[in-house]
N, C-alpha and C positions, 0 to 999 in steps of 0.2 A: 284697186291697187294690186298690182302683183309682185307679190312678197319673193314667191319660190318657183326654180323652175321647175317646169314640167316634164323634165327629164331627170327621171330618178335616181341616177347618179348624181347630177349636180346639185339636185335637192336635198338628197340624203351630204351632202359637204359642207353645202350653206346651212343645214340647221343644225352638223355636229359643231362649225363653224361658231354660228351666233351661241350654242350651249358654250364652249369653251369661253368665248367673249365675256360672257358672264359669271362663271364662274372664275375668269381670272379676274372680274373687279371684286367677285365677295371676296376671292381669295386677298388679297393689295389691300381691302378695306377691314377683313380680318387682322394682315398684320399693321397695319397702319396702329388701329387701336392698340395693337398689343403693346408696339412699339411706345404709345402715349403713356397706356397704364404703367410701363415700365421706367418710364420716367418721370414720373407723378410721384416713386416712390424717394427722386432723390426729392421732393419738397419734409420728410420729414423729419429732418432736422430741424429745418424753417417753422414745423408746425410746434416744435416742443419748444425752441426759444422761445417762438411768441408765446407761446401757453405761458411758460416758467417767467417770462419779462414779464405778461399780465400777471400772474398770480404775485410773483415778487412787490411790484407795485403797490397793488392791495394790499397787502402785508404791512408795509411799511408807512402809509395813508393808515391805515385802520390802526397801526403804533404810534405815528404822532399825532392821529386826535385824541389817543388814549393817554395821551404825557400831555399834549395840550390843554388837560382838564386839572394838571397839580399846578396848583396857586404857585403866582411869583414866575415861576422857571419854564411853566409851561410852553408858551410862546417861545421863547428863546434856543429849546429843547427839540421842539417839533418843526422847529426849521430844517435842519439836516435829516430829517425823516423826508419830508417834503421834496426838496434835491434829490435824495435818493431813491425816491417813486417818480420821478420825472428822469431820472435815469432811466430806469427799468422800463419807461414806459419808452424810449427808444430802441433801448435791448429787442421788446416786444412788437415793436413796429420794423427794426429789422427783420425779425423775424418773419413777421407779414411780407414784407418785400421780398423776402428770395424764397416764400411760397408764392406768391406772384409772378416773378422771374420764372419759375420752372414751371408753373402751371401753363405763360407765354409757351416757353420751349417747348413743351410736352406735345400743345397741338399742334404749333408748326413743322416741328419733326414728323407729327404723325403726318400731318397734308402733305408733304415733302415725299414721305417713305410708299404713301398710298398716294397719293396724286401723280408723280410721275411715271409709274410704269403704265398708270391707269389710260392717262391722257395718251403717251405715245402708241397705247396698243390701238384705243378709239380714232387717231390721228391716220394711221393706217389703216384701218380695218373699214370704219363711216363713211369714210367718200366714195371707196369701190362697190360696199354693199348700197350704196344710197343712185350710187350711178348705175350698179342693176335695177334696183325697183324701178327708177325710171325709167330704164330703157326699155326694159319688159312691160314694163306699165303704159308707155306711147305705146308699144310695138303692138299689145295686144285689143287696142283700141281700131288698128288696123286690119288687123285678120282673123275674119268671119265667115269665109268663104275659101275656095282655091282659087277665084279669079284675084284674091288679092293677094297672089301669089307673084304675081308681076312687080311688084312694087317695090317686095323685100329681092327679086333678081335683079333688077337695078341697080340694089344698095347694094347688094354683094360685088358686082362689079366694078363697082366706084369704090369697094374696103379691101376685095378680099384680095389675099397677096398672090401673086400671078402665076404661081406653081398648081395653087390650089383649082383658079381658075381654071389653067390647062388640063388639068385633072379631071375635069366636066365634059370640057369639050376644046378642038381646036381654034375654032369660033364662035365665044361665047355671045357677044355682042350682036354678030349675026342671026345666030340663031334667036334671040331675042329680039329682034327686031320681024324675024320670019313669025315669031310668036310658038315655037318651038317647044309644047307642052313640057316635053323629058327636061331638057335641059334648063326652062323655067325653074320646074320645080327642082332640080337638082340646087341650084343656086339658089333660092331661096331656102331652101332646106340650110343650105352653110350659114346662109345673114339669121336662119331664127333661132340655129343651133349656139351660136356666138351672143345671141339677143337671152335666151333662155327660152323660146317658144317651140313650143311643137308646131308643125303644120296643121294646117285645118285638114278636120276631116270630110272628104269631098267624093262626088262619083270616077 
């Protein structure tokens, strides 16, 4: 598989290229978290309700089974204890719930904050770097030699744009057909330079 090209300009772009790639997802994935942690702190009001509903509860439970032990009145006394620990135990369950609500919030914000600039950089970036490897990757399954130099002059003349053409020769195609070393290799020189390949080295 060929990753880079062989022309050290364009190699040295594609790998400062994929380094920046990267470091702009740690960077998205950094603030993403930050973003979460930063909103994890509004659950702490949520955390002290529920705490203070649990603990209240308790309190008031552990009060009327201690009044539910005086003869006669007991029972009748530790009723409204009872009601009011089954209070608190919603107080504390609120509680729970909008530390659940923001713990919800906390990470879909952060996937939101890190997920979309992540995605649209890799949305641009993966198909073009995925469309060199490939292309470099057939191309160089091709050329091993210079007589396989004929093959990518072809393809230059059936892509390349007809300035660039004229620029080789006035008759490319003829000459190519006359089998025209110079101007062969000049043409494929344009299709491996566009491909990312060097030409072979040959007598």
């Amino acid at each position: 598989m060929k990753i880079y090209a062989d022309h050290s300009v364009r190699r040295t772009r594609q790998l400062v290229t994929d380094i920046l790639i990267v470091v702009w997802v740690v960077v998205w994935v950094r603030v993403a978290l930050i973003v979460r942690d930063a909103t994890l702190t509004l659950a702490g009001p949520g955390e002290q309700i529920s705490e203070a509903g649990g603990g209240l509860a308790a309190g008031l439970r552990d009060a009327g089974s201690t009044i539910g032990d005086v003869p006669l009145i007991g029972d009748e006394v530790r009723t409204p204890f009872e009601g009011a620990g089954d209070a608190a135990d919603k107080i504390a369950a609120a509680g729970d719930a909008q530390v659940e609500a923001v713990g919800d919030l906390a990470f879909w914000l952060g996937v939101a904050v890190g997920a979309i600039p992540i995605l649209i950089a890799l949305a641009v970036y993966l198909p073009r770097r995925w469309g060199f490897i490939r292309e470099a990757s057939a191309g160089q399954r091709f050329i091993d030699a210079s007589e396989d130099l004929d093959l990518f002059a072809l393809r230059a003349m059936a892509r390349q744009p007809m300035h660039r053409l004229a620029g080789i020769s006035d008759d490319p195609a003829g000459a190519w057909r006359r089998g025209d070393p110079g101007v062969i290799s000049a043409l494929a020189k344009l299709e491996l330079s566009d491909v990312g390949l060097a030409p072979p080295k040959g007598p």
